[in-house]
N, C-alpha and C positions, 0 to 999 in steps of 0.2 A: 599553554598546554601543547605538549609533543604529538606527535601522528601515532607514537605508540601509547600514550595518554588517551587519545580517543579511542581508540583501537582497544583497548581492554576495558574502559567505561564500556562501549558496545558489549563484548562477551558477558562481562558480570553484569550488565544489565538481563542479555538475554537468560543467562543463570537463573538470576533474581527472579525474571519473569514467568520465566517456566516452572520454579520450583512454586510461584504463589499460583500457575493455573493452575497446579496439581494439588495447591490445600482446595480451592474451591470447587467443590463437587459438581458434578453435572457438564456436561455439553457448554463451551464458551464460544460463542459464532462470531467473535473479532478477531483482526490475521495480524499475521506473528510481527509485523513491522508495530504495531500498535505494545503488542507485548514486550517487546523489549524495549521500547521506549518508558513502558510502565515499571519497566523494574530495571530502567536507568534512574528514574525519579524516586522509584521505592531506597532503591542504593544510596541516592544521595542524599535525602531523608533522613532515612535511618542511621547511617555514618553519623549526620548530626543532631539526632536524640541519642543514640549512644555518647554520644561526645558530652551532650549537658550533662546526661546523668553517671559519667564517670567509667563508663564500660569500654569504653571503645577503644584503649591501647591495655592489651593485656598480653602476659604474654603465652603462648600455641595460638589455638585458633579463638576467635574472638564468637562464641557461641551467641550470647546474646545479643550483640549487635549481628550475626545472622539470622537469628530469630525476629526481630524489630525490623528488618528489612523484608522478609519473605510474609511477616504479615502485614506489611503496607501494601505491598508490590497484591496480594488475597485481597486485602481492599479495596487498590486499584482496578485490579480486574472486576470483580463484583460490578465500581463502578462504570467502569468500562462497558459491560456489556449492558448494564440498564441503558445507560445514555447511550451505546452503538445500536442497541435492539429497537430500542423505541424512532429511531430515526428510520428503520423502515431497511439499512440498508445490509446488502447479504454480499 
């Protein structure tokens, strides 16, 4: 993996991240290093559940492998902040 490789996993992670804090409603009390790590894993997930089930190279934009990413990355948060909130730490 290139340094410009990592360097846009980062952005479209943080993408990812942000656009799944913004399906989960309410107040999320975990910091943005966490979130864009959550929607580097949601990204690369979802890339390969789109891939099994056939979506994933299409061609414009690849709508529902955005959609299968932006609700992992909602799930991730969700869990994110049960498991950050209960540990107590702000």
């Amino acid at each position: 993996m290139t340094v410009t490789g990592i360097i846009t996993a980062i952005v479209i992670g943080a993408i990812i991240g942000a656009l799944g804090r913004l399906v989960v409603p309410g107040k999320q009390g975990i910091p943005i290093w966490l979130t864009i790590v959550i929607g580097i894993v949601a990204a690369l997930i979802g890339t390969a559940i789109a891939g099994a089930l056939g979506v994933a190279a299409t061609s414009g934009i690849d709508w529902i492998e955005l959609i299968i990413q932006i609700a992992l990355a909602a799930v991730g948060v969700i869990l994110a902040v049960s498991l950050y909130g209960r540990r107590g730490v702000r």
